[in-house]
N, CA, C and O atoms as CSV, one atom per row, in Angstrom:
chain,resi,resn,atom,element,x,y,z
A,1,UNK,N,N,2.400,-0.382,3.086
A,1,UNK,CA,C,3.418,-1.369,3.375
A,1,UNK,C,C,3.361,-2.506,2.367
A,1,UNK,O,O,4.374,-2.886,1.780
A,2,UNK,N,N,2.220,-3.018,2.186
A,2,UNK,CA,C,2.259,-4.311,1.244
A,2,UNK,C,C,2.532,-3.664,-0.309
A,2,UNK,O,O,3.319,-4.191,-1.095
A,3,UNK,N,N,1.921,-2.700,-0.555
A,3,UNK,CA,C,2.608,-2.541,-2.403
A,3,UNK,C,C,4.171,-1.601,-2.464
A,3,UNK,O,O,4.635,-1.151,-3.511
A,4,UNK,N,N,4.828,-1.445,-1.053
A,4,UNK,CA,C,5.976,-1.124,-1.333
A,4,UNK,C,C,7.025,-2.978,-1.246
A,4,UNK,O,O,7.954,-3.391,-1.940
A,5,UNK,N,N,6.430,-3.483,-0.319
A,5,UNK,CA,C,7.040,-5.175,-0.630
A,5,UNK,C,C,6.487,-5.157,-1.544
A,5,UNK,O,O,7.191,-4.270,-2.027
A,6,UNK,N,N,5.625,-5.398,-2.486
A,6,UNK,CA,C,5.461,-6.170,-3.303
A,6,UNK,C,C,5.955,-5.191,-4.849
A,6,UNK,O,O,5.936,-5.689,-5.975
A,7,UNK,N,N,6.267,-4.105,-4.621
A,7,UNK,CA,C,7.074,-3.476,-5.252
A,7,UNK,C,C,8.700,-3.664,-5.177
A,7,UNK,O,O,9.350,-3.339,-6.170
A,8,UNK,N,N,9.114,-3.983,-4.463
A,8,UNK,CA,C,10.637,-4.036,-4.016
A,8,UNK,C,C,10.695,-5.760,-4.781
A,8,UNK,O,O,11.466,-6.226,-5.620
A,9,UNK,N,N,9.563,-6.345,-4.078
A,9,UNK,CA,C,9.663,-8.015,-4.518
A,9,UNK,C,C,10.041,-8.343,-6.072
A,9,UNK,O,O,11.026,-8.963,-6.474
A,10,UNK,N,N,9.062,-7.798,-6.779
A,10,UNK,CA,C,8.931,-7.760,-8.232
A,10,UNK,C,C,10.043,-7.130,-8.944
A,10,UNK,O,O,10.497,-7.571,-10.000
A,11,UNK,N,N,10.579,-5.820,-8.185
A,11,UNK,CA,C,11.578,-5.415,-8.912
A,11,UNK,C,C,12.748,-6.058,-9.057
A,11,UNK,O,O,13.216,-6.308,-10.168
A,12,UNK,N,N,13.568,-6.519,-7.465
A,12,UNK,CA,C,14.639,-6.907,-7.016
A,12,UNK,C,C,14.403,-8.505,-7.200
A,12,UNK,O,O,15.417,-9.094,-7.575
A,13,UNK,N,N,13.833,-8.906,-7.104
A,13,UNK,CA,C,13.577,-10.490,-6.938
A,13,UNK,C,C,12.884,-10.864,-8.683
A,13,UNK,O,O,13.303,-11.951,-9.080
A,14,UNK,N,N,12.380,-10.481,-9.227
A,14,UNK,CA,C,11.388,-10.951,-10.532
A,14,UNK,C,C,10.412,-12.159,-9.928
A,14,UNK,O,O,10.397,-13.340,-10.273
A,15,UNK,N,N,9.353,-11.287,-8.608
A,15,UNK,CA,C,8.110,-12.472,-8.090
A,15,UNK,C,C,7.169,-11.580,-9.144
A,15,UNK,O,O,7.422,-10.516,-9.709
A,16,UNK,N,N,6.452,-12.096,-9.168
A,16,UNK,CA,C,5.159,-11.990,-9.716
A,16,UNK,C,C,4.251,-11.819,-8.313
A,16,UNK,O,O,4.083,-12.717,-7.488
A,17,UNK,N,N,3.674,-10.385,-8.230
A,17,UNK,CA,C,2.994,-9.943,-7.382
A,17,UNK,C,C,1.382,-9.782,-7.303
A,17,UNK,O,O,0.975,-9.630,-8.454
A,18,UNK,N,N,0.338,-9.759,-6.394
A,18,UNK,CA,C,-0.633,-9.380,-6.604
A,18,UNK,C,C,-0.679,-8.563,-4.744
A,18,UNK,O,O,-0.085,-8.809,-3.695
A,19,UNK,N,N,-1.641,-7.626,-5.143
A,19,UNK,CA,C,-1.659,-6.471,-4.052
A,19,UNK,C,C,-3.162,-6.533,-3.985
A,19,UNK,O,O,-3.874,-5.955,-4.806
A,20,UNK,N,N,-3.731,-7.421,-2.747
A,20,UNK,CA,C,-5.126,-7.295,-2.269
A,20,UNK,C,C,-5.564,-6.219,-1.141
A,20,UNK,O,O,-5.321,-6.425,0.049
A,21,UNK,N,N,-6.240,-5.036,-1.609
A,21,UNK,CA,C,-6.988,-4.381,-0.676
A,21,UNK,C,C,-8.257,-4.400,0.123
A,21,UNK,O,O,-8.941,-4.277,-0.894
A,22,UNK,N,N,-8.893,-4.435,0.797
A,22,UNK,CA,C,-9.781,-4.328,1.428
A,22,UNK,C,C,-10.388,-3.466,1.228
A,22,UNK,O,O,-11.578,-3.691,1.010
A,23,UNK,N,N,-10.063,-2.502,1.205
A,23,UNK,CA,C,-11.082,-1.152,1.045
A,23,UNK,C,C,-10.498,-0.329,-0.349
A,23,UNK,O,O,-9.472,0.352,-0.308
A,24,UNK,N,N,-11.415,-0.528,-1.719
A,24,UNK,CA,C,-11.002,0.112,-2.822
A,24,UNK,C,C,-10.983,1.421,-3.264
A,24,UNK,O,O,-10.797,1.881,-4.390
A,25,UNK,N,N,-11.225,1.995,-2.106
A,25,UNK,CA,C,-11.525,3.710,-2.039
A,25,UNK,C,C,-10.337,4.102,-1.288
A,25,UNK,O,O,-9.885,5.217,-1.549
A,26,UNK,N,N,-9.607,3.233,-0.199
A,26,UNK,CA,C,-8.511,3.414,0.370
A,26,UNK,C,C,-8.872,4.587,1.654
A,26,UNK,O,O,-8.119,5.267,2.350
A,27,UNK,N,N,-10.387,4.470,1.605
A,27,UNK,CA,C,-10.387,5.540,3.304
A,27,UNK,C,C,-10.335,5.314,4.434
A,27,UNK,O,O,-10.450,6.154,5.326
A,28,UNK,N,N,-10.030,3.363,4.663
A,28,UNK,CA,C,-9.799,3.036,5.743
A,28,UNK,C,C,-8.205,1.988,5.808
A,28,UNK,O,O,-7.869,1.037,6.512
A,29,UNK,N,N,-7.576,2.704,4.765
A,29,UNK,CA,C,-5.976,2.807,4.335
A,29,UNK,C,C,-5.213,3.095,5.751
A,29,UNK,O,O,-5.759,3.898,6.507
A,30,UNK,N,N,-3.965,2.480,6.162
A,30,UNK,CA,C,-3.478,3.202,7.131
A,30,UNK,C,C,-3.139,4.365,6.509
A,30,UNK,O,O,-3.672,5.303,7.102
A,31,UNK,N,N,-2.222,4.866,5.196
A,31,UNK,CA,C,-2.205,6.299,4.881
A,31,UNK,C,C,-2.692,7.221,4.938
A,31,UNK,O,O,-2.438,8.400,5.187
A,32,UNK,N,N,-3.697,6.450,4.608
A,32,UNK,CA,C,-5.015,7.676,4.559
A,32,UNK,C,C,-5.456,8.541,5.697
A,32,UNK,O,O,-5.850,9.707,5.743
A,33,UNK,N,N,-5.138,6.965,7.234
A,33,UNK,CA,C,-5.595,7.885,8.466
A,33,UNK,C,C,-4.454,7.997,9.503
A,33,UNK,O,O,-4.539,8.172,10.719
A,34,UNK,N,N,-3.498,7.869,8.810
A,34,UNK,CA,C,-2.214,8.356,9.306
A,34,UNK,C,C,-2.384,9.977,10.354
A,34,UNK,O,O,-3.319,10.713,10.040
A,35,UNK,N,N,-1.675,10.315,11.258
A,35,UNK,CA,C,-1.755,11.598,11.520
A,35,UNK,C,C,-0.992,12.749,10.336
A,35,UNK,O,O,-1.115,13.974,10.311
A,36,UNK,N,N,-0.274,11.954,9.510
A,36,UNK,CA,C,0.418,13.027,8.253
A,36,UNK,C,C,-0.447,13.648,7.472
A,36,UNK,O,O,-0.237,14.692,6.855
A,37,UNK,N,N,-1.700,12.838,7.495
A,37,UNK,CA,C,-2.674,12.850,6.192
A,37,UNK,C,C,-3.737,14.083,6.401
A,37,UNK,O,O,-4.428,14.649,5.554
A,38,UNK,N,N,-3.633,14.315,7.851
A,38,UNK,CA,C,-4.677,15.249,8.707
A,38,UNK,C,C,-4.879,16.484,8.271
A,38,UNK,O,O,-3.844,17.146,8.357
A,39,UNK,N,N,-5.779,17.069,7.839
A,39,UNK,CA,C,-5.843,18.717,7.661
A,39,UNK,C,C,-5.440,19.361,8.401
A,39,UNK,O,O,-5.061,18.726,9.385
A,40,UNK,N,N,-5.312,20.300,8.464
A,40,UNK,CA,C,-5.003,21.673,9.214
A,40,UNK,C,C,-5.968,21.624,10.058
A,40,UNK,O,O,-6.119,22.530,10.877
């Protein structure tokens, strides 16, 4: 959610963005533990 705003921001708007994560491995990403993301 935040680097698609801050993608949309920068593009459509010209902000100057920065995108802070918490976790730099991204395994406690909502994507990551999405039910989409799930193996078989």
């Amino acid at each position: 959610m935040g680097a698609a705003s801050a993608c949309f921001l920068a593009r459509d708007h010209g902000c100057s963005v920065t995108v802070l994560e918490r976790d730099p491995l991204y395994t406690r990403a909502s994507s990551a533990l999405s039910a989409s993301s799930n193996g078989p």
